[in-house]
C-alpha positions in Angstrom: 0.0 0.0 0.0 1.8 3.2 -1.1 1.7 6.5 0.5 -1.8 8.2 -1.0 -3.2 5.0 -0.9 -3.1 4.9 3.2 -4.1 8.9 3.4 -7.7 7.4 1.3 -7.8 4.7 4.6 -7.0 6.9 7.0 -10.0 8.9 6.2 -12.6 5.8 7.6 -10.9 6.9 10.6 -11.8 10.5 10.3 -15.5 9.9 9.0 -15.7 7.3 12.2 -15.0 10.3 14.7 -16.9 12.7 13.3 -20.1 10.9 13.1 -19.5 9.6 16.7 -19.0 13.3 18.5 -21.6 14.2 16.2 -24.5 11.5 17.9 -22.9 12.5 21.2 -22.2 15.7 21.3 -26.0 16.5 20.4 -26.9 13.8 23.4 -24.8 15.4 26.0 -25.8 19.1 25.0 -29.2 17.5 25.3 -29.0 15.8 28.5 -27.3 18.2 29.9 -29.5 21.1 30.0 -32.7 18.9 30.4 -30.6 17.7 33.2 -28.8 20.2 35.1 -25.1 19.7 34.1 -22.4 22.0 33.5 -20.1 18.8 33.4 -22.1 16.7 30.7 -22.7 20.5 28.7 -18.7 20.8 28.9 -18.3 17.7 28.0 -21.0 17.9 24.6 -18.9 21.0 24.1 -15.4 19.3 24.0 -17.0 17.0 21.6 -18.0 19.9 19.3 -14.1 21.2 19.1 -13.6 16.9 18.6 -15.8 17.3 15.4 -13.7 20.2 14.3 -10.7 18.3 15.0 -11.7 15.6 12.9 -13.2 17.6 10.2 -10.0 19.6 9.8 -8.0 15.9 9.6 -10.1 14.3 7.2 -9.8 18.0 4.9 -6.2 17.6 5.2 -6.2 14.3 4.3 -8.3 14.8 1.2 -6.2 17.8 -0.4 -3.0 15.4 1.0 -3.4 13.1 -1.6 -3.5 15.7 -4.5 0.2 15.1 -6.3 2.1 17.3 -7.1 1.8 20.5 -9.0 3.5 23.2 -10.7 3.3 25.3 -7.7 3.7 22.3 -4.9 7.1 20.3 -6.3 6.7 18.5 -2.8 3.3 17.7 -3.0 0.4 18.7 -0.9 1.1 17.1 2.5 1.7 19.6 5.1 -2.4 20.6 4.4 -3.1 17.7 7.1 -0.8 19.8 9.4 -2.4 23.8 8.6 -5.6 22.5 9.0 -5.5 20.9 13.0 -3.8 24.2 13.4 -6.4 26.1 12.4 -8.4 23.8 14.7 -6.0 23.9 17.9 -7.6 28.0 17.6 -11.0 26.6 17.5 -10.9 24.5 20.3 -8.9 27.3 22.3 -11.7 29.3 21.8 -14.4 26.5 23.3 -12.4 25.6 26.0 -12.7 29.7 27.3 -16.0 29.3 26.4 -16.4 26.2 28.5 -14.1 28.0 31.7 -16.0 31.3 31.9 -19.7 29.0 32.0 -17.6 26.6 35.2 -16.8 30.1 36.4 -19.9 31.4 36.2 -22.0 28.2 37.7 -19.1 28.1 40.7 -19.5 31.3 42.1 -23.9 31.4 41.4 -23.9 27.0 41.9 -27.0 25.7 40.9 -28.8 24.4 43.8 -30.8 21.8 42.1 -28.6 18.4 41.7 -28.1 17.0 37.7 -30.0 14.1 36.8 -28.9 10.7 37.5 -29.7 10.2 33.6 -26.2 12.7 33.2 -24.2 10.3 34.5 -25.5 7.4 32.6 -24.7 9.0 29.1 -21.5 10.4 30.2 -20.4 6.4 30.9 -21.8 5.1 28.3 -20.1 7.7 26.1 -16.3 6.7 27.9 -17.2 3.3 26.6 -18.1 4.4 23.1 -15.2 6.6 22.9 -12.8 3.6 24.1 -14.1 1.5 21.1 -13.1 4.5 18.6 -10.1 4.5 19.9 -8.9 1.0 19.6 -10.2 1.4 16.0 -8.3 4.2 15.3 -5.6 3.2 16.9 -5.1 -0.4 15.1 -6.2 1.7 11.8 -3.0 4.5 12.4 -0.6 1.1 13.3 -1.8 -0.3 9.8 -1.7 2.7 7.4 1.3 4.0 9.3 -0.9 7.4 9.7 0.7 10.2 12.7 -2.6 12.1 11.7 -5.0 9.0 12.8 -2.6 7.6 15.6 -3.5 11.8 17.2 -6.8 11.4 16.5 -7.0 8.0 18.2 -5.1 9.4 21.8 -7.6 12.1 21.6 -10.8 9.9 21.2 -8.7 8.5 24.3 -8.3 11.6 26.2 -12.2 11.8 25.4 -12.9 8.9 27.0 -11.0 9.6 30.3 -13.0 13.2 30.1 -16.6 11.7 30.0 -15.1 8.8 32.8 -14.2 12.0 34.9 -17.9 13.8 34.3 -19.7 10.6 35.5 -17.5 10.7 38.7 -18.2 14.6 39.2 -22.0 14.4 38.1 -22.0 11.5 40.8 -20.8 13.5 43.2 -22.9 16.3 42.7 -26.1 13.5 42.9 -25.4 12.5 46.2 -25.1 16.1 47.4 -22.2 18.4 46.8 -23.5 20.3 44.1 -20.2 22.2 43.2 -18.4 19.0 42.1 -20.4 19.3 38.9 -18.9 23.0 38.0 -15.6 22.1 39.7 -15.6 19.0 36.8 -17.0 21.4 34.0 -13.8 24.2 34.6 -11.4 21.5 34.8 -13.0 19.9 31.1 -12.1 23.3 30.2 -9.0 23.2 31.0 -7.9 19.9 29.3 -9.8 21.5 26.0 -7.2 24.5 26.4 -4.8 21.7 27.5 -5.2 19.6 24.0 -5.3 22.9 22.1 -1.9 24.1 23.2 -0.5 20.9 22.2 -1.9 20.2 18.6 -0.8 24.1 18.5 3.0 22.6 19.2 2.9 19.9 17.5 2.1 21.4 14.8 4.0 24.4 14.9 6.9 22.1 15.0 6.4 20.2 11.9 5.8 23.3 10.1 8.6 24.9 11.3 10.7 21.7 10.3 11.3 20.7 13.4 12.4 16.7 13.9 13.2 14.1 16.7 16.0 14.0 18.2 15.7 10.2 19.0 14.5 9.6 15.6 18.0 11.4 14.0 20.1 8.5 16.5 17.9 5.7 15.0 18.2 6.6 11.7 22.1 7.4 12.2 22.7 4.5 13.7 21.2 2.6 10.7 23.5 4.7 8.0 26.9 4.2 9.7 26.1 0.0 9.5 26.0 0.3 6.1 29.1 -1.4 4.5 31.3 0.8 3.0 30.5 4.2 4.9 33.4 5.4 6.7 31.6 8.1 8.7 28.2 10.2 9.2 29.3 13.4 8.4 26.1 15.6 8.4 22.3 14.7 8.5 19.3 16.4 8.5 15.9 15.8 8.5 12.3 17.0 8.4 8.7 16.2 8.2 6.0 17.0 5.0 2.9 15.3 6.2 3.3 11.9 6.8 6.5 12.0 4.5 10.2 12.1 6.0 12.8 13.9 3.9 16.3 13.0 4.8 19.5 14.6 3.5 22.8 13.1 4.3 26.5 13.3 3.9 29.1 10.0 4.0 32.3 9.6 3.7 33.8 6.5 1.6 37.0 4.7 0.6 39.0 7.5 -2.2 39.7 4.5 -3.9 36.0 3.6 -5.1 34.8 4.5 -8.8 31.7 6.2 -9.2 30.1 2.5 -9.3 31.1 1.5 -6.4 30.4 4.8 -4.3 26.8 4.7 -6.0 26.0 0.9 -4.7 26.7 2.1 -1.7 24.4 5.5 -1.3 21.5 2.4 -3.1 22.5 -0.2 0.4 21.8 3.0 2.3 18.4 4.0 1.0 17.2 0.9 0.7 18.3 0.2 4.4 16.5 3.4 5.5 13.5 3.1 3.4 13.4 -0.5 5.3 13.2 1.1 8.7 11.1 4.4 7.5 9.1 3.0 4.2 7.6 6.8 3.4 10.5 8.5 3.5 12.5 10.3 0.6 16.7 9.9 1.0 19.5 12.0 -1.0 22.8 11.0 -0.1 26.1 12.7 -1.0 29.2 10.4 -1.2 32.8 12.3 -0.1 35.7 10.5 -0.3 37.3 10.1 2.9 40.6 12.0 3.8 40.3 14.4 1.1 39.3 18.0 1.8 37.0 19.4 -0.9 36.0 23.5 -1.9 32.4 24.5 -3.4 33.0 26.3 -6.6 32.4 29.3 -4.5 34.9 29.4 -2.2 38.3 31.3 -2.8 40.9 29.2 -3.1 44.5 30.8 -1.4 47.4 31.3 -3.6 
């Protein structure tokens, strides 16, 4: 299965989320105000930014798989990462939304206790949310998709959320009617939370930003290669779901061009074994022998 080929699966992972926040967002928002609960309402809200989310993934994933143009020698992949930016703003925006509403409910509390009913949906909705999850996350293991592997921790992170609304609504049943706010500002909280660190995340990639551990891997894997002598410079950065990796060996002086060329082959091949969607230039320098870009002046 080639690169585009996994972006067109990944988006049964996209279309799964956004169908599920759909159904329970619209319950919770529901439930919530029939039944008196800032946490299930905060909760239905952090499942409207989840829609977003997943909206703004399966966009990206659609204009991903457009080749390349005229205008986009690389492609189209980095659209997957402008879009859950643009969403890490959205659901910024809902989780103040969500704090100022806790705020709000704290300091006037409702004295009439949420429905027992509010619990009920909010556990049945961790369950729901745990079963998207292990989809996603066996579908982002298949397809090799970062995109659907985030969008499976976050149906995760959903799932722990609506766990931790049942617990507050339950509190605020059996009489402590500030749980249910004190639940609903910290649900706000974790939106912001998550928002910040799409915002990262993504900020990163565009910014070309790349693992640390993942440069040792891959070096590690180069300097095995038979006949490379030593490492001498790597770089490396994300588009999309697509690693780019530049490197610089050093070989024997005494190779032909043949040779030398077999050898930058053994270490694609050995890369594109470890990283299969990855694209590698290598640049061969003999070893021991100092060399001068056109450019440089050379002293008399």
């Amino acid at each position: 299965m080639d690169l585009y080929s996994n972006l067109r699966e990944g988006e049964r992972g996209a279309w799964l989320s956004i169908w599920t926040y759909l159904v329970l967002s619209a319950v919770k928002l529901v439930a919530g105000y029939i039944g008196s609960s800032e946490a299930l309402k905060a909760d239905g809200l952090n499942n409207t930014t989840d829609i977003i989310a997943s909206i703004a993934i399966l966009i990206g994933l659609r204009i991903s798989q457009k080749p390349p143009d005229e205008n986009h020698h690389y492609g189209h992949l980095r659209a997957e990462t402008v879009a859950s930016l643009i969403a890490a703003f959205i659901m910024a925006f809902i989780g103040i939304e969500v704090l100022i509403n806790a705020g709000k409910s704290m300091v006037h509390p409702i004295v009439t206790p949420p429905s027992l009913l509010t619990a009920v949906i909010a556990i049945i909705s961790a369950a729901v949310m745990f079963l998207v999850y292990r989809f996603n996350l066996k579908l982002s293991e298949r397809i090799g998709s970062e995109a659907i592997r985030a969008a499976a921790y976050d149906n995760r992170s959903d799932a722990l959320v609506s766990a931790g609304t049942a617990i507050g609504i339950g509190g605020a049943v059996i009489g402590f009617p500030i749980i249910d706010a004190i639940t609903a500002f910290i649900i706000g909280i974790l939106i912001i939370y998550t928002a910040i660190q799409i915002f990262i995340t993504n900020v990163y990639a565009l910014t070309d930003g790349f693992d640390e551990q993942e440069v040792e891997n891959i070096s590690g894997v180069i300097r095995a290669v038979r006949g490379v002598i030593e490492l001498k410079e790597f770089k490396g950065r994300m588009h999309g779901n697509l690693m780019f990796v530049d490197l610089t060996v050093t070989v024997d002086p005494m190779l032909n061009v043949i040779e030398s060329h077999r050898i930058t082959e053994d270490i694609e091949r050995t890369i594109l074994k470890e990283k299969p969607f990855s694209v590698v230039m290598v640049h061969i320098e003999p070893e021991g022998i100092e060399l001068h870009s056109p450019t440089e002046k050379q002293s008399p």
